[in-house]
C-alpha positions as CSV (number, residue, x, y, z in Angstrom):
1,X,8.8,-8.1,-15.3
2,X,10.2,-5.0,-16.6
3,X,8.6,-1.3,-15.6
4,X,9.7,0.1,-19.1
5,X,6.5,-0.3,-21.5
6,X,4.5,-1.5,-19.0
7,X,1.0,0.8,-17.9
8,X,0.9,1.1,-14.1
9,X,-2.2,1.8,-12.2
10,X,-1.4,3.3,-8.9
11,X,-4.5,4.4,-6.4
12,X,-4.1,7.0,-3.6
13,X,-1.9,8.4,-6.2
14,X,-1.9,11.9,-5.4
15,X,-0.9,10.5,-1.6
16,X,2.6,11.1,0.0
17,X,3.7,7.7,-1.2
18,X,1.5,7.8,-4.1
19,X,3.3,10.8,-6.0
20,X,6.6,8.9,-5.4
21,X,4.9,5.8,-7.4
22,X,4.1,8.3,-10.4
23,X,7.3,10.1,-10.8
24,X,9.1,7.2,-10.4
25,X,7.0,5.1,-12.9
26,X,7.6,8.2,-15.6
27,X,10.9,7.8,-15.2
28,X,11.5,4.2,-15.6
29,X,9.5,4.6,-19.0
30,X,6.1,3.1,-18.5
31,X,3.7,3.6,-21.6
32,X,0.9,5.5,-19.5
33,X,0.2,6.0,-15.9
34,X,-3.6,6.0,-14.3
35,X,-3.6,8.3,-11.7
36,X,-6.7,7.5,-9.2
37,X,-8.1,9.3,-6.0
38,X,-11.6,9.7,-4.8
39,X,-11.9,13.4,-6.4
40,X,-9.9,13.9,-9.9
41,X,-9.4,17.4,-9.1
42,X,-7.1,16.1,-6.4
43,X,-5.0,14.8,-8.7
44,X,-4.5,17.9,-11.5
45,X,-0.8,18.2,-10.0
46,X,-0.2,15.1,-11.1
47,X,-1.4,15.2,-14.9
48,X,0.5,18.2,-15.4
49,X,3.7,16.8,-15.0
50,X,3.0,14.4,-18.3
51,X,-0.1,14.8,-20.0
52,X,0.6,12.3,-22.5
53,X,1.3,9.4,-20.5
54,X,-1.1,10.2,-17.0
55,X,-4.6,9.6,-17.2
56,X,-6.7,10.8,-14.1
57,X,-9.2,8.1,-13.0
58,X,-11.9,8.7,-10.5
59,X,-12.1,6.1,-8.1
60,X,-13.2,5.2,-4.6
61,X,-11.8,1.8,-3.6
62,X,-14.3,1.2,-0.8
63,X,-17.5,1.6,-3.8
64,X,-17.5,-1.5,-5.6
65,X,-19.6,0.4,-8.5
66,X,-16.3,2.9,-8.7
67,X,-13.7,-0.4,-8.4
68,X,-15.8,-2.1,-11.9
69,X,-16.1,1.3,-13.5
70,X,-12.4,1.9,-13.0
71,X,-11.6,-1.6,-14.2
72,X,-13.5,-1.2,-17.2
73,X,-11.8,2.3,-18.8
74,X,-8.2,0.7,-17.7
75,X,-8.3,-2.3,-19.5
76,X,-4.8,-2.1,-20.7
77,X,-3.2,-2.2,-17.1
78,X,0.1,-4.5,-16.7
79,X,0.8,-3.1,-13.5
80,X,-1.1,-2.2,-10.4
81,X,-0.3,-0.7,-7.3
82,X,-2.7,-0.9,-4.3
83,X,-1.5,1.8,-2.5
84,X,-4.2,3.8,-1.1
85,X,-4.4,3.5,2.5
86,X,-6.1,4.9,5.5
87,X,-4.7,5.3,9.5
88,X,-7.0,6.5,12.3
89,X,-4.4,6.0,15.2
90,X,-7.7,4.4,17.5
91,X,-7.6,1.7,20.1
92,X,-9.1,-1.2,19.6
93,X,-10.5,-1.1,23.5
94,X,-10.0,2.4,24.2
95,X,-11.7,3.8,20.5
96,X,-15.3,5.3,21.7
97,X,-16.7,2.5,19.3
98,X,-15.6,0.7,16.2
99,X,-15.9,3.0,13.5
100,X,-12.3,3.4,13.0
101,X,-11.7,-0.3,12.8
102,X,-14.2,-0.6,10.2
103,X,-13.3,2.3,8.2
104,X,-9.3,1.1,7.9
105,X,-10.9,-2.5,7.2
106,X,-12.8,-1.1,4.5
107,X,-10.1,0.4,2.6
108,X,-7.1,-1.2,3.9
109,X,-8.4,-4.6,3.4
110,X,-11.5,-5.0,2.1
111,X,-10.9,-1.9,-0.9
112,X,-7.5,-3.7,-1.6
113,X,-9.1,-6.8,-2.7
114,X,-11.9,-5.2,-4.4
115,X,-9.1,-4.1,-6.9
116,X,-7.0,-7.2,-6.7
117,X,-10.2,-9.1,-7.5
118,X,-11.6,-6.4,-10.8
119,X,-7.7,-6.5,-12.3
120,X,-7.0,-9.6,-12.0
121,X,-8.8,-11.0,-15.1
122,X,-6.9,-7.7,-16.5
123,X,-3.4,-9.1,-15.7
124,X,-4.5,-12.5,-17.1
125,X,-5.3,-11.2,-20.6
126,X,-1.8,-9.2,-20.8
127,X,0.5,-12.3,-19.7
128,X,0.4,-12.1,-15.6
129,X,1.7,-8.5,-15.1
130,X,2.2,-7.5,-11.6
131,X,0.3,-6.6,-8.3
132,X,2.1,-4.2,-5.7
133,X,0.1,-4.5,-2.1
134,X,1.6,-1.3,0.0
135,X,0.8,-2.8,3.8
136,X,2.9,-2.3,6.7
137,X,5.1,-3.8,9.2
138,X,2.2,-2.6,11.7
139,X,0.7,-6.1,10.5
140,X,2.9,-8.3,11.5
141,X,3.1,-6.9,14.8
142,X,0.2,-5.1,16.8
143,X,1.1,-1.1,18.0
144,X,-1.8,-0.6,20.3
145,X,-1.5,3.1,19.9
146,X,-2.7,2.2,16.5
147,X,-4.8,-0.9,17.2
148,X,-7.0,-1.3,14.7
149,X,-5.1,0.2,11.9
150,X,-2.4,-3.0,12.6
151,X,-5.5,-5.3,12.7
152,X,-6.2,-4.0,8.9
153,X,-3.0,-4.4,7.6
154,X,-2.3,-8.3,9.3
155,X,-5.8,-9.0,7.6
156,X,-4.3,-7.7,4.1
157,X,-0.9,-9.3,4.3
158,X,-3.1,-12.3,4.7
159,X,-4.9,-11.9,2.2
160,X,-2.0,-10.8,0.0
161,X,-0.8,-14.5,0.8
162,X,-3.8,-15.9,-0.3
163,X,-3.9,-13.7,-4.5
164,X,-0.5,-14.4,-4.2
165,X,-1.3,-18.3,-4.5
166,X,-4.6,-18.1,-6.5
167,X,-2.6,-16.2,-9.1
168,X,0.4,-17.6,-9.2
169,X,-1.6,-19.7,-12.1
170,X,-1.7,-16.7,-14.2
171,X,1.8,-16.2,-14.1
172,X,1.2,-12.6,-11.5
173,X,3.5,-11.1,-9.2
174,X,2.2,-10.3,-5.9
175,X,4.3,-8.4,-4.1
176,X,3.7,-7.1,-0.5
177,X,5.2,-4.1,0.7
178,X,6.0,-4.0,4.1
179,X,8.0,-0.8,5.6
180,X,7.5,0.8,9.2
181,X,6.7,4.5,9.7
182,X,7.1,6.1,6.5
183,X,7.7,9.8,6.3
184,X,4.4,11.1,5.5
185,X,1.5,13.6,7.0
186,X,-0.1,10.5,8.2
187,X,3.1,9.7,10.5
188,X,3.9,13.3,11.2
189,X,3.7,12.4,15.0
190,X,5.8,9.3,15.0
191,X,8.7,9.5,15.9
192,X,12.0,8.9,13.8
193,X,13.3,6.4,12.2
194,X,11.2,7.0,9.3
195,X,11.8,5.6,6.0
196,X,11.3,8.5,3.1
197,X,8.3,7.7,0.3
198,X,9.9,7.8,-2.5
199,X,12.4,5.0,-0.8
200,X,9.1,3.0,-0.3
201,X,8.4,3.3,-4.3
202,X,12.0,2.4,-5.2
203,X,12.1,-0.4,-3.3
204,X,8.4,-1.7,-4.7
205,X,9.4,-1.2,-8.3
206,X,12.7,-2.9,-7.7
207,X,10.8,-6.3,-6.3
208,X,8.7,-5.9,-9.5
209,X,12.0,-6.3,-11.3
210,X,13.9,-8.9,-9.4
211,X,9.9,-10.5,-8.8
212,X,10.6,-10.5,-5.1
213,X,7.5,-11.0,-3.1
214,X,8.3,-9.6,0.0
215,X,10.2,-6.5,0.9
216,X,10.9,-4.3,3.7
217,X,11.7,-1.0,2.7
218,X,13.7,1.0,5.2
219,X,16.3,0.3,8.7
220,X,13.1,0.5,10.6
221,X,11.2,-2.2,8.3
222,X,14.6,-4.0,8.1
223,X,15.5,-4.6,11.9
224,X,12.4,-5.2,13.4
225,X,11.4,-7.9,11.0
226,X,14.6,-10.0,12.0
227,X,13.7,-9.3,14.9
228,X,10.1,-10.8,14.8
229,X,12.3,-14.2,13.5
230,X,14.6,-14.2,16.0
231,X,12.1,-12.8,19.0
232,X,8.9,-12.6,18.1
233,X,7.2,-12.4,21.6
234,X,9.7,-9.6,22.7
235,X,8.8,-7.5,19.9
236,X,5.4,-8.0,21.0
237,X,5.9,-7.2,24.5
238,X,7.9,-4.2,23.3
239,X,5.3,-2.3,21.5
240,X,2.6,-3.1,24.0
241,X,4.2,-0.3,25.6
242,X,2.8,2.2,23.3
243,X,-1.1,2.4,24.2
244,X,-4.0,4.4,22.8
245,X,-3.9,8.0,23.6
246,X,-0.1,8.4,24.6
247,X,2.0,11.0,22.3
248,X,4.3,9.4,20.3
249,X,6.3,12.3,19.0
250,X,10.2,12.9,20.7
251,X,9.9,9.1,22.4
252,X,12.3,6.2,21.6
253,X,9.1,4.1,19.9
């Protein structure tokens, strides 16, 4: 699939990956570019940059009412890129209760398919198009210090898996994103190496291209997950070390 002509969909848009997604879209010559967070004054910033070709779309991915109404004023979408996202850094035993958990599961899994399900038929009437899942290396392997937020992601790579074979029918890309911490507010306590956002987009758009389904954007991304091939249970062990309610920042994590 090729980005030129195409019009993207990104959500969590005005997001530190997010903004990446749009610039980078604008300049690889997409037709028009809907723009969508949970407030559209969030996302004025955005529109400026080119009016003509960014549209600003309300939309809560955790409402199904806002998921349909988005579906239905974007009906010329080729391209759409799941990237909103939400990290609580909770326990899964040490969290007070389970209201983290269910919050990431809500948008991190639950919100992704709501909108892999409403633009699907989308994709279909336009030839296939293309689906980009931004997930996380965190779901391949659990970091207890962020315990639930890893159980979210392994339950959308999963399910990324699973679109990925229902709509390979339609002729759709599905590709899954999968880099470690990337350098955003969100990971402003992890510790380095950190893989910069706009790195993240590159590498997303470029699997679009080159229809790769899988990619791991960044050294950190890029080592571990031989790793998890080679050693899988030593990986594990390794990041059991890092437990709710220890300070990541300045370690060797």
């Amino acid at each position: 699939m090729q980005i030129s002509g195409a019009v993207a969909l990104v959500t969590g848009a005005n997001g530190g990956i997010g903004s990446h997604f749009v610039e980078q879209l604008l300049n690889l010559g997409v037709n028009k570019i809907y723009v969508c967070a949970r407030s559209v004054d969030k996302l004025n910033s955005l529109v400026i940059i080119d009016p003509n070709r960014i549209v600003p779309i309300e939309l809560d991915v955790t409402n199904l009412e806002s998921v349909t109404n988005a579906a239905s004023q974007c009906q010329d979408v080729t391209l759409v890129v799941n990237n909103a996202g939400t990290s609580l850094n909770q326990g899964l035993i040490a969290a007070s209760d389970i209201d983290s958990a269910r919050a990431e599961m809500e948008v991190n899994y639950f919100g992704m398919l709501s909108m892999c399900r409403a633009f699907a038929p989308i994709l279909k009437q336009h030839g296939g198009g293309a689906i980009i899942n931004i997930l996380s290396l965190l779901g391949k392997v659990n970091l207890p210090f962020s315990g639930s937020y890893s159980a979210s992601k392994a339950a959308a790579i999963s399910m990324t898996q699973g679109i990925r074979a229902e709509l390979a029918v339609q002729n759709t890309l599905v590709v899954g994103v999968m880099p470690g911490t990337v350098d955003t507010s969100l990971a402003k306590e992890w510790p380095d190496p950190k893989v910069a956002p706009a790195e993240v987009a590159r590498a997303a758009l470029q699997a679009v291209v080159d229809s790769i389904e899988d990619v791991y954007p960044g050294e950190q991304a890029t080592q571990v997950s031989a790793q998890l091939l080679s050693d899988p249970k030593g990986v594990e062990k390794y990041m059991a070390g890092f437990l709710p309610g220890m300070v990541l920042a300045g370690t060797n994590a």
